[in-house]
C-alpha positions as CSV (number, residue, x, y, z in Angstrom):
1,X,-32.1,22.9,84.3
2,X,-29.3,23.2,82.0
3,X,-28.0,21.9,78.5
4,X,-24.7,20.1,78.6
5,X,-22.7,20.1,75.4
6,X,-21.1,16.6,75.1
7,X,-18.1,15.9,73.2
8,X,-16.7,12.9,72.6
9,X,-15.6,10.2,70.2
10,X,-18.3,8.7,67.0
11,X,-15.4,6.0,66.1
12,X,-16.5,2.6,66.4
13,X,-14.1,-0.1,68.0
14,X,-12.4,1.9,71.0
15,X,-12.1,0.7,74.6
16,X,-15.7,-0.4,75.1
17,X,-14.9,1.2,78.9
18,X,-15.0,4.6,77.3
19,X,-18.7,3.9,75.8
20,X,-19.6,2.6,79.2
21,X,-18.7,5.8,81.1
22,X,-20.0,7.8,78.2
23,X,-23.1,6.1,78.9
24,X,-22.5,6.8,82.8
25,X,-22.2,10.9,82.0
26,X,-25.6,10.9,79.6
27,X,-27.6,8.6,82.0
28,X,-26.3,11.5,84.8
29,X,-27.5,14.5,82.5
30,X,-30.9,13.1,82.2
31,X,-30.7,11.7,86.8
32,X,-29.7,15.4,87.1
33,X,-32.8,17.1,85.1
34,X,-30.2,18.7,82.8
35,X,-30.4,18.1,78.9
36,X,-28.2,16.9,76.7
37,X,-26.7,18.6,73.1
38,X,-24.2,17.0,71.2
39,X,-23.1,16.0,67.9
40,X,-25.6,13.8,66.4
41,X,-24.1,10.4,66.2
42,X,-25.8,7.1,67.4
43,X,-22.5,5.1,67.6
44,X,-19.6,4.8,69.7
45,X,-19.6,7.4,72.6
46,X,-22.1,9.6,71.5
47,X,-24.5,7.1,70.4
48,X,-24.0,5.9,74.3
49,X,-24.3,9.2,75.5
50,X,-27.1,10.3,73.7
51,X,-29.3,6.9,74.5
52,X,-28.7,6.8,78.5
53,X,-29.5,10.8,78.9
54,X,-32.8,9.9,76.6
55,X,-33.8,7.2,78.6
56,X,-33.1,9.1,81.7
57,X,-35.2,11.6,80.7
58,X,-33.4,14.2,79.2
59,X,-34.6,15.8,75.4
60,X,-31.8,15.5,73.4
61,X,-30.3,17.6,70.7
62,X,-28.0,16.6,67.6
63,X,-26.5,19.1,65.2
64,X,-25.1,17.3,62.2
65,X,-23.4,18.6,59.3
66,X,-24.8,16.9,56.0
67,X,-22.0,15.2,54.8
68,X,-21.7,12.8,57.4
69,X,-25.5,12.2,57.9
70,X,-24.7,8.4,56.5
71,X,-21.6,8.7,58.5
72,X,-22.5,9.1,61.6
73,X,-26.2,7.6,61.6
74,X,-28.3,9.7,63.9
75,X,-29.9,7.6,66.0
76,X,-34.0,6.6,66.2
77,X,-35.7,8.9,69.1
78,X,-33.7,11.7,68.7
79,X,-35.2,14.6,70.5
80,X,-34.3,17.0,67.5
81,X,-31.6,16.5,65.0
82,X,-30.0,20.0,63.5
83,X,-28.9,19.3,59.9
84,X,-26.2,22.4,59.5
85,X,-24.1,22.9,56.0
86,X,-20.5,22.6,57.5
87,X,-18.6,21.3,60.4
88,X,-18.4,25.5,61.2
89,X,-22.0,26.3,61.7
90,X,-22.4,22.6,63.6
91,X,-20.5,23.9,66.6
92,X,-21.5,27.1,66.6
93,X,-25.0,25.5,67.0
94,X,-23.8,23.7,69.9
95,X,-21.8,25.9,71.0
96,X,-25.1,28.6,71.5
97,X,-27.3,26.1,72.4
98,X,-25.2,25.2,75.7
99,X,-24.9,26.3,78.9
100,X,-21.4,24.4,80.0
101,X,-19.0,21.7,78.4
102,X,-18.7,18.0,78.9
103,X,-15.7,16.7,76.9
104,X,-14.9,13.1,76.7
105,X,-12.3,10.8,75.1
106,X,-12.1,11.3,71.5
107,X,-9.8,12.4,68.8
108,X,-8.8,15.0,66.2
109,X,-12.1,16.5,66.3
110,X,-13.0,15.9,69.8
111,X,-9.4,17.9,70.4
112,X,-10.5,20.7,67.7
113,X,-14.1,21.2,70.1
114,X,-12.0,21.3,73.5
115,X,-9.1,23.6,72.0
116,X,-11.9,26.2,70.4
117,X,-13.9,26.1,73.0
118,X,-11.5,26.5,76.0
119,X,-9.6,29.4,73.7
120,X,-13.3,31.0,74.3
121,X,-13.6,30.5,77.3
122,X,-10.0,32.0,77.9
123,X,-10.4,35.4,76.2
124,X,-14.0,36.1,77.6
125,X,-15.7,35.3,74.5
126,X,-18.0,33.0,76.8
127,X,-18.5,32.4,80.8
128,X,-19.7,28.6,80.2
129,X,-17.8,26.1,82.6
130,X,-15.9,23.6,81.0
131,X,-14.9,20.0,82.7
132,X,-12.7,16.8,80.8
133,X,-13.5,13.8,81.9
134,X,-10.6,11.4,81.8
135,X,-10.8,8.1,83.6
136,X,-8.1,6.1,81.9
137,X,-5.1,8.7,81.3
138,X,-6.9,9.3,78.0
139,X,-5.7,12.8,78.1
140,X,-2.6,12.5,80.1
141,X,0.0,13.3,77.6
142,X,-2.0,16.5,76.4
143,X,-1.9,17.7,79.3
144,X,1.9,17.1,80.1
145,X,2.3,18.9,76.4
146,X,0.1,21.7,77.8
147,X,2.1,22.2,81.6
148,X,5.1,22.4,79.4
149,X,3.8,24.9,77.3
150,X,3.4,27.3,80.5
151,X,6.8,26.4,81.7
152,X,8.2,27.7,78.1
153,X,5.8,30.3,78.5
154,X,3.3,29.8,75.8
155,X,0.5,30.0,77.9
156,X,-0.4,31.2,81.0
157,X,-1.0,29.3,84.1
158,X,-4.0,31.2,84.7
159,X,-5.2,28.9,81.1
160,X,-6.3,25.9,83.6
161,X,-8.5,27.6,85.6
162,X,-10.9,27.8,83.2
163,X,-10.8,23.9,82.8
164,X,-12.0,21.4,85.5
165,X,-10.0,17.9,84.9
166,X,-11.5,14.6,86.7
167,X,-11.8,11.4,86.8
168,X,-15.2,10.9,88.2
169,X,-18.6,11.7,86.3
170,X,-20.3,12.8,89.3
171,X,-17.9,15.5,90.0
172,X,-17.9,16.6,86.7
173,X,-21.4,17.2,87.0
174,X,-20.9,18.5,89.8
175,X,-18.6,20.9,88.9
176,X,-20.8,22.5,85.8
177,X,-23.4,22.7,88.3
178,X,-21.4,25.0,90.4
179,X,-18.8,26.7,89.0
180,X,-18.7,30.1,89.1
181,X,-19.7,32.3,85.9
182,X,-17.2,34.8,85.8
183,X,-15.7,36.3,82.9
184,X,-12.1,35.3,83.0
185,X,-9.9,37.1,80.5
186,X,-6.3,37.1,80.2
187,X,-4.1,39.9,80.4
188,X,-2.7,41.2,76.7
189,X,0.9,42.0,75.8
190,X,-0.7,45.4,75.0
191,X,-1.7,45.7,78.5
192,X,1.5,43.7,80.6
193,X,4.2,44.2,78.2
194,X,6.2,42.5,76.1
195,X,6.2,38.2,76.4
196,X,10.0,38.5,77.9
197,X,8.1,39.6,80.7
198,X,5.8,36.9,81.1
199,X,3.3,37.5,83.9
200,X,2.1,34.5,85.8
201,X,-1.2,35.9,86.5
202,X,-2.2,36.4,90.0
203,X,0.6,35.3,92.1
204,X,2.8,32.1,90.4
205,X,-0.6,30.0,90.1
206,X,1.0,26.8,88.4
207,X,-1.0,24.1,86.5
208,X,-1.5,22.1,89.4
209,X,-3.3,24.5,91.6
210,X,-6.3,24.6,93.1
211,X,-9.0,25.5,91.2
212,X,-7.6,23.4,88.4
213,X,-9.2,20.3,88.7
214,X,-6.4,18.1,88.6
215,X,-6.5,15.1,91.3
């Protein structure tokens, strides 16, 4: 058994399609035996999320900071519900209380989770697997934004690896299941040289490999 940190939207009047898979990937935490940890809210997608792992069987966490306790509304049956000071120590208490990373659609602060945590992940701060679910295209132009980041050598290819990007909420699951633990780090300019001489760590791997989840 493991504990999934979910992240996704708590704004109310979105695509109702992206509550319904949101409900989908909690009712497949709790199916799975995993449980779930997550940001609190009982609306919108983590509301959905939160209610289909808990009624699937999971025990459910919610780490809230105080200011948007009347915001958000944390929902009745709550497994536990973390009240931190700031939005800070709120996902650093998700953050340590997970063992991988579900990310769903969502917006600024759903984008602030997934950039801090991948950036993590990236540097070896963390061996935690990470997966985006993205059934609609939801994410399509950040990731365009991202492949061209690597092409003017911003970022390294061997950023995607660390990121699993799908479709499907089974193979999400799936994939934080399975994937690998290791302790990915990439290479400093201390260590390769300066950025002119860009490496393209481990052999040209582009952002459409395998390995990087993309379909």
């Amino acid at each position: 058994m493991s504990t999934i940190c979910l992240y996704g939207s708590a704004s109310g009047g979105i695509d109702p399609a992206h509550v319904e898979l949101a409900a989908t990937v909690g009712r497949l935490i709790g199916e799975r035996g995993h449980d779930l940890v997550y940001g609190g809210g009982g609306t919108s997608v983590m509301g959905a999320a939160e209610a289909a792992a808990r009624a699937a069987g999971a025990r459910t966490t919610g780490v809230m900071p105080k200011a948007l306790m009347e915001l958000e509304l944390p929902p009745e049956g709550l497994g536990e519900l973390v009240v931190t000071d700031d939005m800070r120590e709120r996902k650093a208490q998700m953050d340590a209380r997970a063992d991988a990373f579900i990310v769903l659609p969502g917006g600024l602060g759903t984008l602030e989770e997934l950039f801090e945590i991948w950036v993590a992940r990236t540097i070896g701060l963390h061996t935690k697997p990470l997966a985006v679910l993205d059934c609609d295209g939801h994410y399509a132009g950040l990731r365009r934004w991202l492949e061209e980041l690597v092409e003017r050598r911003f970022a390294r290819p061997l950023a995607f690896e660390v990121v699993h990007w799908t479709d499907s909420p089974s193979d999400a699951l799936d994939h934080l299941e399975l994937a690998p633990r290791e302790r990915v780090a990439l290479p400093s300019s201390e260590i390769v040289g300066s950025f002119a001489d860009f490496p393209t760590d481990g052999g040209g791997a582009s952002p459409g490999a395998a390995g990087s989840g993309r379909p």
